[in-house]
Backbone bond lengths (Angstrom), bond angles and torsions (degrees), N, CA, C in turn:
res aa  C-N    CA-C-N  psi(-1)  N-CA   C-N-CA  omega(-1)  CA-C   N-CA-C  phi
1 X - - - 1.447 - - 1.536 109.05 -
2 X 1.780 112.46 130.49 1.363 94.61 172.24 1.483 125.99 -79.45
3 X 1.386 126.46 -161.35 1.669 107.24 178.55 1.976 67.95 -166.64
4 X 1.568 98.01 123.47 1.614 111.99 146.75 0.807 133.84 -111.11
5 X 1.471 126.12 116.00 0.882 144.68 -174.51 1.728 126.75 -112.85
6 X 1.478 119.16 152.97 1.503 126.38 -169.67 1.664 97.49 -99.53
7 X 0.933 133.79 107.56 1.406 156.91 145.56 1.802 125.88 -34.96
8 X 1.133 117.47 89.57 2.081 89.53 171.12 1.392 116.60 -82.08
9 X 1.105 120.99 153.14 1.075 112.59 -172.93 1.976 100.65 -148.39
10 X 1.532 102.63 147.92 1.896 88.07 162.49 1.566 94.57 -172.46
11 X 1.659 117.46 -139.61 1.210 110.89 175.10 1.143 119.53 -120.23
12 X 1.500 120.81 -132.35 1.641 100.20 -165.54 1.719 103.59 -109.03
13 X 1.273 127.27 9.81 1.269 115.18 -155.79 1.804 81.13 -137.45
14 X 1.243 124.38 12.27 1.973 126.00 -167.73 1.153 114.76 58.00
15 X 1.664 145.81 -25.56 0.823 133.24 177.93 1.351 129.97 -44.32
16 X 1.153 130.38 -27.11 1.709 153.73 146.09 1.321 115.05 -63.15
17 X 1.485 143.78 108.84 1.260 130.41 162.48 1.277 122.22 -132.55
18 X 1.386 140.51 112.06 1.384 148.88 -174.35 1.366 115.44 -98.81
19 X 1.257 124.07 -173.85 1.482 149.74 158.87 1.510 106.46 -160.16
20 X 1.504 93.58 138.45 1.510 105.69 163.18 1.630 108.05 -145.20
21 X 1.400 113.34 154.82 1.656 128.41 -177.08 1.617 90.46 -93.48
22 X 1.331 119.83 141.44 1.523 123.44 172.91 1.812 85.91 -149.66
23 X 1.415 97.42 144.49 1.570 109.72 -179.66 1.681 90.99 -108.16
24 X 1.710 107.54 135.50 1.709 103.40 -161.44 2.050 81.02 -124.29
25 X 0.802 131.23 139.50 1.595 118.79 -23.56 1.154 140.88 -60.77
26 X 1.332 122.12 151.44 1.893 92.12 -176.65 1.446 110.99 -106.52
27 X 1.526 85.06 -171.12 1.677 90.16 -162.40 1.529 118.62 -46.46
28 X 0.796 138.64 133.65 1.949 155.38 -166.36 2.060 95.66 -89.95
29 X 1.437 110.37 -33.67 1.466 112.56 -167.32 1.207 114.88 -67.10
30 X 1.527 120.56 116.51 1.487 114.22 174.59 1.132 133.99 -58.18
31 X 1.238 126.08 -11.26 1.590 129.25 142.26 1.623 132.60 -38.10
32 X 1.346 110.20 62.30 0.897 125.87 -171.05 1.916 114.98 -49.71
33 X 0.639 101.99 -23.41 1.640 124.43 168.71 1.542 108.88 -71.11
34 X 1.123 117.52 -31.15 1.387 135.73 -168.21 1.872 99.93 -54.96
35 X 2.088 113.09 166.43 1.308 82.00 151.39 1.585 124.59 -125.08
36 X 1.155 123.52 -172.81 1.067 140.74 -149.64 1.041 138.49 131.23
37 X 1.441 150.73 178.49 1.266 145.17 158.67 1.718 112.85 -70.70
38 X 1.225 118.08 113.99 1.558 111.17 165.25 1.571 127.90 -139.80
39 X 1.240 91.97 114.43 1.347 107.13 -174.57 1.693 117.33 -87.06
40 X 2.034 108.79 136.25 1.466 106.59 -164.29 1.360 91.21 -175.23
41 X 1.613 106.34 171.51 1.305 128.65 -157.16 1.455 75.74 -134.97
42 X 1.501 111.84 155.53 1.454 141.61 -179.59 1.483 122.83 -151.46
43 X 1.151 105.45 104.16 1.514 114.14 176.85 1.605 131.77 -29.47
44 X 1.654 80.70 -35.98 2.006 82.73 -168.51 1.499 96.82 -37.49
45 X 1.779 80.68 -176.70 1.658 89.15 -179.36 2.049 116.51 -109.68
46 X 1.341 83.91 17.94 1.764 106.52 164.70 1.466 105.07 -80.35
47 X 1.259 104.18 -82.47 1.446 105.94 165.77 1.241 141.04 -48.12
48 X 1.145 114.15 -28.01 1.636 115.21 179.41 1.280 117.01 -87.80
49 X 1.567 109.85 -25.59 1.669 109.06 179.33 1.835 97.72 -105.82
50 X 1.019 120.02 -9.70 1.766 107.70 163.49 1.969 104.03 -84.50
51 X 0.779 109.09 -2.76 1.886 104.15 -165.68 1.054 124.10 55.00
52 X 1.223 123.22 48.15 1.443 123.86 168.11 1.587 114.69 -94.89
53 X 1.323 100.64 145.36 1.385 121.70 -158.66 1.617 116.19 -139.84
54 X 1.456 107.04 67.05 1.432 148.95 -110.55 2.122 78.54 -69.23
55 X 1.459 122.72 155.88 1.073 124.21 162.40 1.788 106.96 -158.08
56 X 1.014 119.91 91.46 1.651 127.12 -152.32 1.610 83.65 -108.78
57 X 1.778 96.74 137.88 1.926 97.56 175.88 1.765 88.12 -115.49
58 X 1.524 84.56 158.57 1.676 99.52 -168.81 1.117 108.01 -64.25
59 X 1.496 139.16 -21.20 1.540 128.04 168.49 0.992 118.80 -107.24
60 X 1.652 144.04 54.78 1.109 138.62 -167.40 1.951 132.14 -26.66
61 X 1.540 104.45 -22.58 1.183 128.03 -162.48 1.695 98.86 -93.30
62 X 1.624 114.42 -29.85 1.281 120.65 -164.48 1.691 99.68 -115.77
63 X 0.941 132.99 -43.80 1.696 148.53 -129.61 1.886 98.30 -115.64
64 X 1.793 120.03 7.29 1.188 123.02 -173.84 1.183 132.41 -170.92
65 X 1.527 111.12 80.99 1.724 138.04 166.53 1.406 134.62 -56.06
66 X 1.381 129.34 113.53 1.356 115.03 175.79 1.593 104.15 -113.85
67 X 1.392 104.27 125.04 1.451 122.70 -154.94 1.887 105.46 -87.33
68 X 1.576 112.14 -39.19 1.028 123.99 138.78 1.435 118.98 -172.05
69 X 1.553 108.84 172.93 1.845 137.18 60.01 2.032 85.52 -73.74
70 X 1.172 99.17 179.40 1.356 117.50 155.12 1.015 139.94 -57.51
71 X 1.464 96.32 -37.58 1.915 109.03 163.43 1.983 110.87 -144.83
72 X 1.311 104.79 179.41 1.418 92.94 -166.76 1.463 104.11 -82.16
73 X 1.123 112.63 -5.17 1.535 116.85 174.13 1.447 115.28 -65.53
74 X 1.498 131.73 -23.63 1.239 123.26 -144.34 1.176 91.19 -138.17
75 X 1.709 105.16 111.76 1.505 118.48 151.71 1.652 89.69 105.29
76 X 1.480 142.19 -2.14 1.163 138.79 -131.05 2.202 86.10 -139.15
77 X 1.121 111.27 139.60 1.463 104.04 -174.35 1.352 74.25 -130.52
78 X 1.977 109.95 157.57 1.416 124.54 162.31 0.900 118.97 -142.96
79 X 1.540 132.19 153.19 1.009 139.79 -171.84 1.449 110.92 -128.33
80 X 1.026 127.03 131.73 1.578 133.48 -151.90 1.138 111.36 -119.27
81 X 1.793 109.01 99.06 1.618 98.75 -175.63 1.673 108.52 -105.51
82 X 1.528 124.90 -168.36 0.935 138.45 147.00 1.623 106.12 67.87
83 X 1.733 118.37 33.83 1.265 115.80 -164.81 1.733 113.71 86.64
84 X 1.117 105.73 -2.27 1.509 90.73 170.27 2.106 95.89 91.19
85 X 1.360 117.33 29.45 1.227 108.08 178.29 1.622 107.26 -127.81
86 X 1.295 104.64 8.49 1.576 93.19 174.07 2.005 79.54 -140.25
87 X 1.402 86.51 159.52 2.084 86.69 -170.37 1.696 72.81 -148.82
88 X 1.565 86.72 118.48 1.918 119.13 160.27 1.418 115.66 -109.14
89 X 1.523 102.30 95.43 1.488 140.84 172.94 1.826 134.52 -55.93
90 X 0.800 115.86 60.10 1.660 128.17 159.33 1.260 132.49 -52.96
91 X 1.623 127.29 140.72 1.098 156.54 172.10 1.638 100.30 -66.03
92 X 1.234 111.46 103.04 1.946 121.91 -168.39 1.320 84.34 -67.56
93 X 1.309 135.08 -49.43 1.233 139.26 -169.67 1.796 130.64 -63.03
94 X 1.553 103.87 -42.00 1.268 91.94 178.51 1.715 104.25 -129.20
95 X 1.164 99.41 -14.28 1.951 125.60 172.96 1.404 109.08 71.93
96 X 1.438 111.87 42.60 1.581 111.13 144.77 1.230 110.47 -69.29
97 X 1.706 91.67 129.28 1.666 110.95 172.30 1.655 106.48 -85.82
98 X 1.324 118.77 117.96 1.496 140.46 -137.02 1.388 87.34 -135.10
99 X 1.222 153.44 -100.47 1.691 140.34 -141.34 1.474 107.07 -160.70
100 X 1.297 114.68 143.29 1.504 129.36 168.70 1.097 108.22 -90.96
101 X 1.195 126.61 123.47 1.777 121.76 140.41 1.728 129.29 -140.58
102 X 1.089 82.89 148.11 1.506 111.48 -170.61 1.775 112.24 -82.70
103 X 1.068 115.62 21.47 1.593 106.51 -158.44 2.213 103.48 -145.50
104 X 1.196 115.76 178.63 1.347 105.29 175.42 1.359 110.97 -95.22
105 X 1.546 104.22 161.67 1.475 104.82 164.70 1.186 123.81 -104.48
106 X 1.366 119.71 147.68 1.465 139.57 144.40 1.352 149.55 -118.82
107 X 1.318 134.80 147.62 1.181 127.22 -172.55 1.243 106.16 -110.01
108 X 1.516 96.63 162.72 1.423 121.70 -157.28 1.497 121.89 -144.37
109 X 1.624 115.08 125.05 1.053 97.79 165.12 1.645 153.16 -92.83
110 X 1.178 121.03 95.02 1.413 118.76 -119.98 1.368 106.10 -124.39
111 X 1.900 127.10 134.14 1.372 116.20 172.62 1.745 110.30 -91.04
112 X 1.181 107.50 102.11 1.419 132.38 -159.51 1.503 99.03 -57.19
113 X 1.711 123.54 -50.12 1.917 110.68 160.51 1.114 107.69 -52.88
114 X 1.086 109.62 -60.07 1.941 82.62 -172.46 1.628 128.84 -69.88
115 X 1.110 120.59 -39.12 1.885 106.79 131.25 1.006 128.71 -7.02
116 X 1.697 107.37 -57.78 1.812 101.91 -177.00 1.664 113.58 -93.44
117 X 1.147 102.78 0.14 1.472 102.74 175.02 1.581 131.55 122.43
118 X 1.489 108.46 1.76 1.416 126.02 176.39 1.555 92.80 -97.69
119 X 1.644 82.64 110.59 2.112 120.24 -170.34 1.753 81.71 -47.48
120 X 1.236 135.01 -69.00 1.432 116.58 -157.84 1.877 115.03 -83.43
121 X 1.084 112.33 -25.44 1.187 118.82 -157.83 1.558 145.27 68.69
122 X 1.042 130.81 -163.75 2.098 103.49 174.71 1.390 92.47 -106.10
123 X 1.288 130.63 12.21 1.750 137.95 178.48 1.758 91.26 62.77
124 X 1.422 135.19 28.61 1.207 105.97 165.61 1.301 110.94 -111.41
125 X 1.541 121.74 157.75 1.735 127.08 166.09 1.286 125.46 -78.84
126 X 1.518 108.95 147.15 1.440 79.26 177.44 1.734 81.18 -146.65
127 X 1.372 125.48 154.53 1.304 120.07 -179.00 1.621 113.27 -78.05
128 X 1.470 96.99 131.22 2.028 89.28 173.53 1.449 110.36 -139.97
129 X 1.309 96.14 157.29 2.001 103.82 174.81 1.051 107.50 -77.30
130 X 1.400 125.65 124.77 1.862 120.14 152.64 1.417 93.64 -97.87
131 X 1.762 91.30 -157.56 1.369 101.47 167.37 1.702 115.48 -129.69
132 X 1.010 104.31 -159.80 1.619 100.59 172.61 2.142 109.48 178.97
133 X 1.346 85.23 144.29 1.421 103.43 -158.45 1.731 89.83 -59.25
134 X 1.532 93.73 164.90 1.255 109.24 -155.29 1.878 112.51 -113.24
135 X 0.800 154.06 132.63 1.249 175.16 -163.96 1.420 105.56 -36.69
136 X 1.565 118.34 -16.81 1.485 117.52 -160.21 2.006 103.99 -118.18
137 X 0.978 119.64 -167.10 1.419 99.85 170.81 1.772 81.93 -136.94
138 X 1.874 81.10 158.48 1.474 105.50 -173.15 1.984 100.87 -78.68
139 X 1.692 119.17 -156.80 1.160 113.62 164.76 1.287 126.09 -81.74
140 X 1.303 108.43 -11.75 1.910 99.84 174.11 1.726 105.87 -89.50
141 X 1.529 116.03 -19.22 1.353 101.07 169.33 1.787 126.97 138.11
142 X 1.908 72.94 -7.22 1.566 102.72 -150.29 2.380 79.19 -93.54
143 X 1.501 98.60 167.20 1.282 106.26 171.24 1.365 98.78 -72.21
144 X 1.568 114.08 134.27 1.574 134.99 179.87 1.748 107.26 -58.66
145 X 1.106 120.51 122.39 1.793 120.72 -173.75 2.210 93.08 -145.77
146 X 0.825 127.23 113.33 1.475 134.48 -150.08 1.289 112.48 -138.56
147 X 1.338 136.75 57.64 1.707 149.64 -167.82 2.161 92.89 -101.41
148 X 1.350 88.48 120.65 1.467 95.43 179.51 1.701 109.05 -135.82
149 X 1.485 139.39 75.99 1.553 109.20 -170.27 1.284 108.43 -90.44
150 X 1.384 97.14 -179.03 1.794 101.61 -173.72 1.414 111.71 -102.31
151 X 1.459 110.05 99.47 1.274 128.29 -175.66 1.493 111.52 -16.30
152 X 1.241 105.08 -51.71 2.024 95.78 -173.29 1.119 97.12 -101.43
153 X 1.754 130.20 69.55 0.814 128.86 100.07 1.731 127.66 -111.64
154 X 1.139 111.29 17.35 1.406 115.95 150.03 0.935 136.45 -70.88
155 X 1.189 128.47 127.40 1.957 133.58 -174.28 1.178 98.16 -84.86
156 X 1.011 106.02 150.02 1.904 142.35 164.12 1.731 113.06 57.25
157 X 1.544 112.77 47.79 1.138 148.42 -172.17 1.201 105.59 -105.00
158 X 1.693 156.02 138.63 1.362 155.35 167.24 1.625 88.46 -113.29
159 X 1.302 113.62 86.89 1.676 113.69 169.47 1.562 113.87 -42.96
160 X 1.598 100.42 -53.01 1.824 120.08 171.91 1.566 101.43 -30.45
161 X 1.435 115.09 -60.61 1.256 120.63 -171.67 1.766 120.83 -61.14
162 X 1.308 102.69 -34.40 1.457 101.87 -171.25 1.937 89.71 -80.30
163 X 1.702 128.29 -52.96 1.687 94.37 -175.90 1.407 96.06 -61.02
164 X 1.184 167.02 -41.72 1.361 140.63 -155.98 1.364 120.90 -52.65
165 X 1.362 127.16 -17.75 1.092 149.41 -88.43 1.584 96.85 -156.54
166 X 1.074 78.87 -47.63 1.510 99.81 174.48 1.780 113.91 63.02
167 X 1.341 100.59 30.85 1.667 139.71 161.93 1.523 108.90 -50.50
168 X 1.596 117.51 -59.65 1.556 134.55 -171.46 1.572 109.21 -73.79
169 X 1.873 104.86 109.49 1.408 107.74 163.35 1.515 125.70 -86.00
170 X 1.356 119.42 159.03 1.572 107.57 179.34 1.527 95.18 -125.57
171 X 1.614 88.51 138.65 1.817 93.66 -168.70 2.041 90.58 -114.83
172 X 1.692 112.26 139.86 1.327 117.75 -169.05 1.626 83.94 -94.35
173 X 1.403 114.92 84.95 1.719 106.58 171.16 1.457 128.04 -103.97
174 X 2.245 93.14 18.51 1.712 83.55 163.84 1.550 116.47 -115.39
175 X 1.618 89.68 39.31 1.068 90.12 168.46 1.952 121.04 -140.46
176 X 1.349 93.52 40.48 1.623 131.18 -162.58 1.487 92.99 -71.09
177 X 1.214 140.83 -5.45 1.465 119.87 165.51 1.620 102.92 -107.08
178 X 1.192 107.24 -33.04 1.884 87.69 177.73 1.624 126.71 -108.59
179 X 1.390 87.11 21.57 1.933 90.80 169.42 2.116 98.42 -148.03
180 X 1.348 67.93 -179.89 1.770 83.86 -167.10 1.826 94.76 -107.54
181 X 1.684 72.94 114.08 1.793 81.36 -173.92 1.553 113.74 -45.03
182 X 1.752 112.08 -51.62 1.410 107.73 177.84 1.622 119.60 -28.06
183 X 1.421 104.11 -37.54 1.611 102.93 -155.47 1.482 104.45 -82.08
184 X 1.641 103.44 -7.04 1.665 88.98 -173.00 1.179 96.28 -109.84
185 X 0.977 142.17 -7.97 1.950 125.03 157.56 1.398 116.71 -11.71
186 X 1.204 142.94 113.67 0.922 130.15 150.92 1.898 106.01 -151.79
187 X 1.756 93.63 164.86 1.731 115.44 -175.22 1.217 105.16 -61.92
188 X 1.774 120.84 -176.27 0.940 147.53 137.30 1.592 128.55 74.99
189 X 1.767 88.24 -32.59 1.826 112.32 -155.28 1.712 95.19 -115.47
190 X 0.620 119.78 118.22 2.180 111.84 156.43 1.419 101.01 -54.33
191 X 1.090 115.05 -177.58 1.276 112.26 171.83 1.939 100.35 -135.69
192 X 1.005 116.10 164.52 1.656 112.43 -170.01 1.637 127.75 -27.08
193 X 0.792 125.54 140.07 1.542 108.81 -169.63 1.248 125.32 90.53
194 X 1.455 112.13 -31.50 1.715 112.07 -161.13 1.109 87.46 -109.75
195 X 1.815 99.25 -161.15 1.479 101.00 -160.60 2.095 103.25 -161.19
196 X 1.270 112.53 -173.86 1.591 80.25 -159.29 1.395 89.07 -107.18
């Protein structure tokens, strides 16, 4: 059975504070492109030497709030990989590595309980960043939209529990020009380079 759930999440000093919806378990389909929530570790050497500990929710556009800085400018450091199309986001302040995305921002004025799921909400607004798909299309075809946070920085998560779980995929992504990422998805194992 799945169970969705709203997540807090930020960094280590609060100055950073998010929410995201992740449906636990997540998706099992090696279509990593696919949607759903899917959580995974990735070899490259983006990921493996930033520590990200990939946790992507199936609607990136709907399923992921940043409550603050105020804007993504403030308090928020990036690092610009892959041409400048995916941006890995830090706490200037204490430098938890906090979320990738690939997509634009916008703000919103938004009643953040009822977002998370309280049917009435406290009826108040409060302004928040989403994101929103991006001008180009991804590899299946669709416009590119790319929300990734880094699992430990989510609260009230038993990481232990999700590998037991056998929840955690490992993607072989240093080796993304001569194999087909789909095919190297796999459970349980990292694959060379990575780590669990």
């Amino acid at each position: 059975m799945i169970t969705t759930k709203v997540y807090d999440g930020g960094c280590h000093c609060g100055k950073v504070r998010y929410k995201v919806r992740l449906d636990i378990p997540p998706s099992s389909n090696p279509d990593y492109l696919g949607r759903g929530t899917r959580i995974y570790k990735c070899n490259c050497t983006t990921c493996h030497k930033l520590g990200m500990f990939h946790a992507r929710p199936g609607d990136p556009a709907n399923d992921f709030i940043v409550l603050s800085p105020s804007s993504p400018t403030e308090n928020l450091g990036v690092y610009n990989a892959f041409g400048g199309s995916n941006n890995w986001y830090f706490c200037r302040n204490c430098g938890a590595q906090l979320f990738g995305v690939g997509a634009k921002w916008v703000s919103e004025e938004l009643d953040v309980g009822k977002w998370a799921g309280d049917v009435n909400g406290d009826g108040k607004t409060q302004t928040v960043w989403k994101t929103s798909a991006l001008n180009i299309l991804d590899p299946t075809g669709k416009p590119a939209h790319y929300v990734s946070v880094n699992s430990i920085t989510v609260e009230g998560v038993d990481l232990i529990d999700w590998h037991d779980k056998g929840y955690i995929a490992y993607l072989n992504g240093r080796n993304r020009e001569t194999e087909n990422m789909r095919e190297t998805v796999r459970f349980r194992k990292p694959h060379p380079e990575g780590c669990y």
